[in-house]
Every structure is written in structure tokens, then in C-alpha cells.
C-alpha positions in Angstrom: -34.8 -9.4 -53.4 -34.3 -5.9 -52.0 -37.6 -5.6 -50.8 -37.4 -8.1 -48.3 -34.1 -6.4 -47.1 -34.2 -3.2 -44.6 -31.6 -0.5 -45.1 -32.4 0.5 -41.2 -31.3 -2.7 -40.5 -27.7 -1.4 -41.4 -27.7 2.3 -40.4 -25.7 3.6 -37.7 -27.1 5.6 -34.3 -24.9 7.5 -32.8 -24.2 5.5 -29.7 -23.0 3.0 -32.6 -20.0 4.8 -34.3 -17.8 4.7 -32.1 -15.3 7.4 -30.7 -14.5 10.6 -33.2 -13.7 13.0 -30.7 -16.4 14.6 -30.5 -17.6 14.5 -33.9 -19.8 11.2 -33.8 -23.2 12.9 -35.1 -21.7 14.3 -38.1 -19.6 10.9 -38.6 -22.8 9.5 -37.9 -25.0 11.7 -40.8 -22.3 11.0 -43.4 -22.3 7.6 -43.5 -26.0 7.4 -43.1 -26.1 9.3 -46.2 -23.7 7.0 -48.0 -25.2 4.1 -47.1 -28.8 5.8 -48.0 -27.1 7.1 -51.7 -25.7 2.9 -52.2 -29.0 1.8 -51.5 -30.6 3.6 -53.7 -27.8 2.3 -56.7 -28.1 -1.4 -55.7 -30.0 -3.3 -58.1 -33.1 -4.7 -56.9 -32.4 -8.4 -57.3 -29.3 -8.0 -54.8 -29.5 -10.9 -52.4 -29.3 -10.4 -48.4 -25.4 -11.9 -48.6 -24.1 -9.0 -51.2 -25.6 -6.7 -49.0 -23.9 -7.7 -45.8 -20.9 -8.2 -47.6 -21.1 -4.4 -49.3 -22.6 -2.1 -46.6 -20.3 -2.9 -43.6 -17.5 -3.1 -46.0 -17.7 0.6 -47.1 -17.9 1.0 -42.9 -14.5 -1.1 -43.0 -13.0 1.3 -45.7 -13.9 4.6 -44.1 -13.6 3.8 -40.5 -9.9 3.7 -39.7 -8.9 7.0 -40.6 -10.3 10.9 -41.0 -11.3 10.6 -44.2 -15.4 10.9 -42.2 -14.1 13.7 -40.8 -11.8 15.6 -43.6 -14.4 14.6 -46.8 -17.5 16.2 -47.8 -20.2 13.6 -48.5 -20.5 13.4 -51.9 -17.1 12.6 -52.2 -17.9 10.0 -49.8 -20.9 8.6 -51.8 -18.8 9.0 -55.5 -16.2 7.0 -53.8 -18.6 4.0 -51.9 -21.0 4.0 -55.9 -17.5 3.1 -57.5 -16.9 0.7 -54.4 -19.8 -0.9 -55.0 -19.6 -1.1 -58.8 -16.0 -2.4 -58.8 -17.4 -5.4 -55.9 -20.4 -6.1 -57.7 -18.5 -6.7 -61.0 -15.5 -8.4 -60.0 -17.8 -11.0 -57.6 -18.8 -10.8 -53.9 -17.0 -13.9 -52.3 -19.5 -16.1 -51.2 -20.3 -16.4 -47.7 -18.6 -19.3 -46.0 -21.0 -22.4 -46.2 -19.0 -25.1 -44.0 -20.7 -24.8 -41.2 -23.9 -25.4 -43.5 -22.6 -28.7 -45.1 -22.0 -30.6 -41.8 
């Protein structure tokens, strides 16, 4: 199912990342480049849900702090591949289907 899904549907401009001081194109480039290295490791039978749930929770690690800023990217992208391993194997939550059932 990852061919009907379009990474450039969760890539970040820079008008998108937020403040960094300064900093928001490279901030901007590394986790691009994260999110372009994960993509490439998903399986392709990942389903839209896992995705949504995976890439803008790597964003959720990383944002908070300077670890954008203080980390060369492949640190970045060995860090979100083991992210991604540990979610996949220990179960994405599944989405909330309430609103579904009524």
C-alpha cells in the first residue's frame, strides 16, 4: 500500500518548521532527509494509518529540543530506522474508530 501513499505529502517547507533561530533551512533539510531515508526502510505493504502515526512522530521526538540542530543526519536517520523498527514491532496503536461506529 505504499504506492498509493506520497512521502511529499509529509515533508516539511521551510515556512513549515517553525522557529530555529535562524536555522530553519538546515532544520528543514535534515528532517527531510530523515523522513526520505524512513521511507525508503518502510515495507511496502505499510498502510496510510502507520504512516501517519510514524512520520509526524519522529517530528514529535526531534522537535522539542536541539538535537536538529546539535546532530549530524545520519545520526538522525540511525536513530528515526531504530524508531521505526521498535514502533513497527511492538504495534502502531490503532487509530481511534469511535467516531466511525456511531
Amino acid at each position: 500500500m505504499k504506492d498509493a501513499i506520497s512521502l511529499h505529502d509529509y515533508l516539511f517547507d521551510v515556512a513549515d518548521i517553525g522557529d530555529w533561530e535562524g536555522e530553519e533551512e538546515l532544520v528543514t533539510d535534515k528532517i527531510n532527509e530523515v523522513y526520505h531515508a524512513v521511507w525508503r526502510a518502510l515495507p511496502d505493504d505499510i498502510s496510510v494509518a502507520q504512516v501517519d502515526f510514524l512520520l509526524p512522530g519522529i517530528w514529535d521526538q526531534l522537535r522539542g529540543g536541539t538535537i536538529l540542530l546539535e546532530t549530524d543526519e545520519y545520526e538522525l536517520i540511525d536513530w528515526a530506522l531504530a524508531y521505526v523498527r521498535q514502533q513497527l514491532e511492538e504495534g502502531i496503536p490503532e487509530m481511534d474508530t469511535a467516531d466511525d461506529e456511531e
